[in-house]
Backbone as numpy.savetxt, mean C-alpha at the origin, in Angstrom:
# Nx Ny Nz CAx CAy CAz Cx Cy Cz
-10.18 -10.82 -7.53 -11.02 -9.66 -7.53 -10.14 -8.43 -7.53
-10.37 -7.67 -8.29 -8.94 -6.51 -8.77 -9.92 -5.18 -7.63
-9.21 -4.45 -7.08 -9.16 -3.32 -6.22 -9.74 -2.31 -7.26
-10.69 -1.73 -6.94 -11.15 0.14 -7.56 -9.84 0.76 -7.10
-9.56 2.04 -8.22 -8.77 3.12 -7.40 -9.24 3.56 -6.38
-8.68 3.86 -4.98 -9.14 4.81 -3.99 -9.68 6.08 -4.63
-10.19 6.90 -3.90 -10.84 8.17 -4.55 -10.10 9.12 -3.94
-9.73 10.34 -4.74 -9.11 11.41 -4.56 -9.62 12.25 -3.21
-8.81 12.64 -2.49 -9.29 13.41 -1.22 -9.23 12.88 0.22
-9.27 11.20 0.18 -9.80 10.17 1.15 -8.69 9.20 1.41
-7.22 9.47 0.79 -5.77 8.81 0.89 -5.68 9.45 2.37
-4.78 7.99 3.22 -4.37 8.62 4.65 -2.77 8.40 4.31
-2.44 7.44 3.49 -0.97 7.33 3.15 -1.08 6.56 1.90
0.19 6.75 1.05 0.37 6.78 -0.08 1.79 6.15 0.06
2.20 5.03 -0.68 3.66 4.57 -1.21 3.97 4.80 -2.60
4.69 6.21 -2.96 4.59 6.74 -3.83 5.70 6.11 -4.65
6.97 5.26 -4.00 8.13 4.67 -4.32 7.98 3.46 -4.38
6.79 2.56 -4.55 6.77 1.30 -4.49 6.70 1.06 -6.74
5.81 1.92 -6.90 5.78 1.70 -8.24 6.79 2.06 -9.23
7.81 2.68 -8.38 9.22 3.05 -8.63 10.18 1.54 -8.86
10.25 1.24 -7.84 10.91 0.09 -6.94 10.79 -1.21 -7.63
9.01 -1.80 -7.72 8.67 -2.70 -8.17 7.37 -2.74 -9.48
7.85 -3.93 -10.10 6.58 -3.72 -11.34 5.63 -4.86 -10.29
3.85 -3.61 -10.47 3.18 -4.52 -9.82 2.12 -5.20 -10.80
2.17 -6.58 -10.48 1.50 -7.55 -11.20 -0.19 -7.09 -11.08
-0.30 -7.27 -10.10 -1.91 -7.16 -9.57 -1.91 -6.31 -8.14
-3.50 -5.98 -8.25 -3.82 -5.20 -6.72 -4.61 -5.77 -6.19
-5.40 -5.54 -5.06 -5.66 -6.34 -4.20 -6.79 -5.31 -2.82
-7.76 -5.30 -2.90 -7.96 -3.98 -1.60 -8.16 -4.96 -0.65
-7.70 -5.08 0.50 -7.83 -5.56 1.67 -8.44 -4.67 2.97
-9.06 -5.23 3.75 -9.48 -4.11 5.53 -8.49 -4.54 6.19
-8.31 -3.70 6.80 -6.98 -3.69 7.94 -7.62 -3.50 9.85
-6.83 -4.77 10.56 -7.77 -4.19 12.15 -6.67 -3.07 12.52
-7.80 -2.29 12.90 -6.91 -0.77 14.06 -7.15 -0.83 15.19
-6.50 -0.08 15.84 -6.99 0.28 17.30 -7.53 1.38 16.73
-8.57 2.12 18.01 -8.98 3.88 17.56 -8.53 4.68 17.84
-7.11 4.76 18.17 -6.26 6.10 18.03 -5.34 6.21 16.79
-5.33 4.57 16.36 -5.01 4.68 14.65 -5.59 5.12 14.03
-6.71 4.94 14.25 -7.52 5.31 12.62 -7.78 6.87 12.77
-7.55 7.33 14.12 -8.10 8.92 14.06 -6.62 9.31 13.65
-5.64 8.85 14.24 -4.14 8.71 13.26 -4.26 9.22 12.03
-4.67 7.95 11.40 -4.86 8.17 9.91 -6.06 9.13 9.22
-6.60 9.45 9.94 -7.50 10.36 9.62 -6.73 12.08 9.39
-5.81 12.14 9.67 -4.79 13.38 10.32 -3.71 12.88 8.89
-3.90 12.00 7.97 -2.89 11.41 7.15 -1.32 11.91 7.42
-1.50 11.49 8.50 0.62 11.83 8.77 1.52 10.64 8.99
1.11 8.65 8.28 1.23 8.01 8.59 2.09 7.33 7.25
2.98 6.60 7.55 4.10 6.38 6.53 3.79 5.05 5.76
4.05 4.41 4.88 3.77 3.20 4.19 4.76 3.11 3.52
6.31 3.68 3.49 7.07 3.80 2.41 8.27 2.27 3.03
8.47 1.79 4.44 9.04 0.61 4.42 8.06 -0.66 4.81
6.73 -0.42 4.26 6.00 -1.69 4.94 5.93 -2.82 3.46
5.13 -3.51 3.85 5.27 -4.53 3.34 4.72 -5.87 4.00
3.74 -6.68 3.51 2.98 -7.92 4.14 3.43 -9.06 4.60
3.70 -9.68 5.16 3.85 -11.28 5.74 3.01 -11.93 6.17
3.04 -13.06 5.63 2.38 -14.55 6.42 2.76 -15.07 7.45
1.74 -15.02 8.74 2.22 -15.51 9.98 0.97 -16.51 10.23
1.20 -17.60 10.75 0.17 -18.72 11.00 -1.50 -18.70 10.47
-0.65 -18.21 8.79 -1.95 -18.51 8.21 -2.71 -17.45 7.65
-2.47 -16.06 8.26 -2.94 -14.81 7.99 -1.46 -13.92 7.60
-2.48 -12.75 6.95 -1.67 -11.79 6.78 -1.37 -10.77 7.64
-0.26 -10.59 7.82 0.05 -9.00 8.72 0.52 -7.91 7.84
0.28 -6.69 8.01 0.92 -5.31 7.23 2.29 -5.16 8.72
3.56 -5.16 8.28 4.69 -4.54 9.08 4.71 -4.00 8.62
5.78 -2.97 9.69 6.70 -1.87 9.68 6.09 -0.85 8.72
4.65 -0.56 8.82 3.90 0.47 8.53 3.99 1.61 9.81
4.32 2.75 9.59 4.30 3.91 10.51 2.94 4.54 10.71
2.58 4.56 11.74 0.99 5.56 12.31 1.62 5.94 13.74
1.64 6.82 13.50 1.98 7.88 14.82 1.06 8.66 15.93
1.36 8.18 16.64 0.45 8.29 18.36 -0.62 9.38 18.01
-1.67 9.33 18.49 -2.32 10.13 17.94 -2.56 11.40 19.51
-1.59 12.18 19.69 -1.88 13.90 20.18 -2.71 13.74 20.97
-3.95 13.63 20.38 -4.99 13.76 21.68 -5.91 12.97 22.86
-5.13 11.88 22.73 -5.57 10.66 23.17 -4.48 10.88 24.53
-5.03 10.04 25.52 -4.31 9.59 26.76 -3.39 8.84 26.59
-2.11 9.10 27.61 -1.04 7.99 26.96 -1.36 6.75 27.10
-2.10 6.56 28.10 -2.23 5.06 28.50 -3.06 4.02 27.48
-4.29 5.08 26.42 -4.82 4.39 25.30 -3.68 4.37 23.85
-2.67 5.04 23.92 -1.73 5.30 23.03 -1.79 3.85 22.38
-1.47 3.76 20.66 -0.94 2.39 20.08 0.07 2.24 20.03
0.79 1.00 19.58 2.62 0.84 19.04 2.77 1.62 17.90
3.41 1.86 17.49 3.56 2.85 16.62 4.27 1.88 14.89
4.71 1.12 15.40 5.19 0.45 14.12 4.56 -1.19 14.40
3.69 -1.75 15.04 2.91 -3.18 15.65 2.54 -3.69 14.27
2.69 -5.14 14.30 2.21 -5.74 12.94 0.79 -5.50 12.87
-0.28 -5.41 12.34 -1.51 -5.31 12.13 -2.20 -6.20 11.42
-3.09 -6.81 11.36 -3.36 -7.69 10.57 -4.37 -7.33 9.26
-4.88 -8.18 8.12 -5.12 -7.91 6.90 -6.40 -8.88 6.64
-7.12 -8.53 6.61 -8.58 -9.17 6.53 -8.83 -9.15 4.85
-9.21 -10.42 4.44 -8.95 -10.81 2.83 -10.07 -12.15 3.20
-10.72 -12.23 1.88 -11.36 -13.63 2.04 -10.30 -15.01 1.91
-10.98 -15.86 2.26 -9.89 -17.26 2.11 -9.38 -17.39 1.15
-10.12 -17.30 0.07 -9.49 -17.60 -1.69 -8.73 -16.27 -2.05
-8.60 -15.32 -2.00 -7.51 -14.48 -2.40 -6.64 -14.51 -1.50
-6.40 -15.04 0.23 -5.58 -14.68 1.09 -4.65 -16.46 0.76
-5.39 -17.35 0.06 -4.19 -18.68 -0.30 -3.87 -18.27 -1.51
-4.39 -17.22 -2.17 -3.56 -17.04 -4.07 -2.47 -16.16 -3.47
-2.57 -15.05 -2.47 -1.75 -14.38 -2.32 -0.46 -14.53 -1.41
-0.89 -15.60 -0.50 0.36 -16.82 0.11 0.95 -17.72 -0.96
0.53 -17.96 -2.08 1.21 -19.00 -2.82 1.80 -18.03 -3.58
1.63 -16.82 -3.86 2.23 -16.19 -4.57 3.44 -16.11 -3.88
3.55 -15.21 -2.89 4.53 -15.19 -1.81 5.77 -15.96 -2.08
5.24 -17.15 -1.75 6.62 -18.42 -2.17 6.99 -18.53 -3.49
6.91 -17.85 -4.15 7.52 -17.84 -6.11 8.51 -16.77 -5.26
9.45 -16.97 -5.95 10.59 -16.41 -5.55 10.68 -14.98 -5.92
11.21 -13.83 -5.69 11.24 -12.37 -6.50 10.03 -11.65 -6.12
8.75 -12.49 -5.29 8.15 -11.73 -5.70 7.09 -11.41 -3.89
6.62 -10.19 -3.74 6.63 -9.89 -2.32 5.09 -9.04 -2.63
4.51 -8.87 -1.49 2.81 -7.98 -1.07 3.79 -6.47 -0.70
3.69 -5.41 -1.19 3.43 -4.27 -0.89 2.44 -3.42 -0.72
1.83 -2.75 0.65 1.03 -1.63 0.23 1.46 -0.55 -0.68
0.51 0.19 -1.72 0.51 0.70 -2.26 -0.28 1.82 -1.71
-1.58 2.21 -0.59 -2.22 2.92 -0.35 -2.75 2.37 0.86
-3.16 3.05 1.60 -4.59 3.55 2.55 -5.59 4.39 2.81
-6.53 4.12 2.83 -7.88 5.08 2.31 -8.62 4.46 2.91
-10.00 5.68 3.06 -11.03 5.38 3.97 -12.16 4.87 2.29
-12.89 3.73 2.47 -13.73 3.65 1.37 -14.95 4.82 1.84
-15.84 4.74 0.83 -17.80 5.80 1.17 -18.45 5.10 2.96
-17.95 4.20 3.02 -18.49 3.64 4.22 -17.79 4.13 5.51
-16.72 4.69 5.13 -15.69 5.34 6.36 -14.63 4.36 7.09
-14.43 2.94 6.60 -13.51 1.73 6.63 -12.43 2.28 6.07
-11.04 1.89 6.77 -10.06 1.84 6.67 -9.61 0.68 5.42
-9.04 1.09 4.56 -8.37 -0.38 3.40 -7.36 0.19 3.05
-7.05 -1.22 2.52 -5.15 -1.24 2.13 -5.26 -1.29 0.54
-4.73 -0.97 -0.12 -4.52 -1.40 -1.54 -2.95 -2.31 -1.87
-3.52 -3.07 -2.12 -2.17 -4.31 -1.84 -1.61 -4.78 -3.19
-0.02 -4.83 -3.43 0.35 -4.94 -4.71 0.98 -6.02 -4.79
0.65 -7.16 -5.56 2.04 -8.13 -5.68 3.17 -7.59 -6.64
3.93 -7.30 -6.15 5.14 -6.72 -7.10 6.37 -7.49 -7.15
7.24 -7.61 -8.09 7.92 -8.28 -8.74 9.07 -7.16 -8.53
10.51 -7.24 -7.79 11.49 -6.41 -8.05 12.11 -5.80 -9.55
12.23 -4.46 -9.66 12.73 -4.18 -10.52 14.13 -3.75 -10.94
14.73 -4.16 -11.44 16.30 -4.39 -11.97 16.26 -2.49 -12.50
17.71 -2.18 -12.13 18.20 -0.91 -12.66 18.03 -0.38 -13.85
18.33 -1.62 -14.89 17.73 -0.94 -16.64 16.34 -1.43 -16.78
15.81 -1.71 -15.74 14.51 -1.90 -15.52 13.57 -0.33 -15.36
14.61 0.21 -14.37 14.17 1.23 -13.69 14.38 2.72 -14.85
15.40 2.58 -15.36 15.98 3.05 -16.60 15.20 3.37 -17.56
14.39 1.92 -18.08 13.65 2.19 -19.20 12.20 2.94 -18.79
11.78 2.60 -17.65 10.54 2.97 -17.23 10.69 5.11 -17.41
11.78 5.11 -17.24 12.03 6.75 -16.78 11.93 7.12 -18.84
12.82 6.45 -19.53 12.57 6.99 -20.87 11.28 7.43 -21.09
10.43 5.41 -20.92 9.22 5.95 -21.67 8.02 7.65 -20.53
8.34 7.24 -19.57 7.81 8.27 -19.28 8.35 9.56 -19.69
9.86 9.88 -19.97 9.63 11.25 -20.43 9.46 11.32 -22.07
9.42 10.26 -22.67 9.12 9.98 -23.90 7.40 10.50 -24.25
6.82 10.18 -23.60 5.51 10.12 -23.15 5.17 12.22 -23.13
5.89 12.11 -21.87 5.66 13.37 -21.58 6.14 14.85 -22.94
7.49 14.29 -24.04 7.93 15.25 -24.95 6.22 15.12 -25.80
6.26 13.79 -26.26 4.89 13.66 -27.43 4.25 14.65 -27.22
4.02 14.30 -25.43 2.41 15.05 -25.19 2.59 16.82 -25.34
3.48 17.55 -24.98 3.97 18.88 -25.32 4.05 18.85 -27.10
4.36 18.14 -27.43 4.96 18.44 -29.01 3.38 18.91 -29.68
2.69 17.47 -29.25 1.48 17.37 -29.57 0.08 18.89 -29.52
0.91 18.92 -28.06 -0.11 20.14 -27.67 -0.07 21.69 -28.52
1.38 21.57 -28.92 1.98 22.84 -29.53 1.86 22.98 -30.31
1.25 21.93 -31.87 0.92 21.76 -32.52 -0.16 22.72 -33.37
C-alpha cells in the first residue's frame, strides 16, 4: 500500500538528506506510539529525523535515534527520553514485506517525514532505500541541474 504525500503546512520533521543519501525504492506511511509531551513536541516542529532510521526488535518495528525535544512546558517529572526507540504500528503484511526486505543486503527503512494526517495522528513516511554510491550521487546532481537549465531556457523562450 504506497503512502499519499503528507500535505503542505502539517510536516513536524522532514529528512531532507535521506533522498540525497539513498535511492528510495518504495514508501510506506506508518503511526508511530508517543508519549504527550512528544507529540505537543512535534507540534512546535523542532524535532530532528536526519540520523534515524527503523529496526526490527522481537518482531516489531522501532523508529531510533529520532530527536524530539522535551517539550518547555510540561513538568519535568512528565518529561520524555529525548532520543527512546519508539515503536511503528504497520499492519502484519507490510510489517513481514518490510522485515524481509531488511535482510537483502544494502538495503535499510528510513524516515523520510512526520506529519499530522486530517485526523490529527501522528505518521511516519517510511522509505526503503537502497545506498547510494558517489557517481551515484554525481549523476543525480547533473540531471537535476540539467533539468533546471531546460526549464529557464525554455521559459525564455
Amino acid at each position: 500500500m504506497a503512502a499519499s504525500e503528507p500535505q503542505p503546512g502539517k510536516i513536524a520533521a522532514q529528512n531532507r538528506r535521506a533522498r540525497h543519501d539513498y535511492l528510495i525504492e518504495q514508501t510506506v506511511e506508518a503511526g508511530i506510539v508517543l508519549a504527550g509531551t512528544e507529540v505537543k513536541s512535534l507540534r512546535t516542529g523542532q524535532a530532528s529525523i536526519a540520523e534515524a532510521f527503523a529496526r526490527e526488535d522481537g518482531g516489531e518495528l522501532f523508529l531510533v535515534n529520532a530527536h524530539i525535544p522535551e517539550y518547555q512546558q510540561a513538568h519535568k517529572l512528565l518529561q520524555h527520553e529525548v532520543k527512546r526507540p519508539r515503536k511503528l504500528l504497520l499492519h502484519r503484511k507490510e510489517m513481514a514485506r518490510l522485515m524481509a526486505s531488511i535482510k537483502r543486503e544494502g538495503v535499510t527503512i528510513v524516515p523520510l517525514s512526520i506529519y499530522f494526517n486530517p485526523r490529527g495522528m501522528a505518521k511516519v513516511q517510511l522509505g526503503l532505500a537502497k545506498g547510494k554510491r558517489l557517481a551515484d550521487k554525481r549523476q543525480a546532481d547533473k540531471e537535476r541541474d540539467w533539468k533546471r537549465d531546460k526549464a529557464r531556457l525554455m521559459r525564455n523562450k
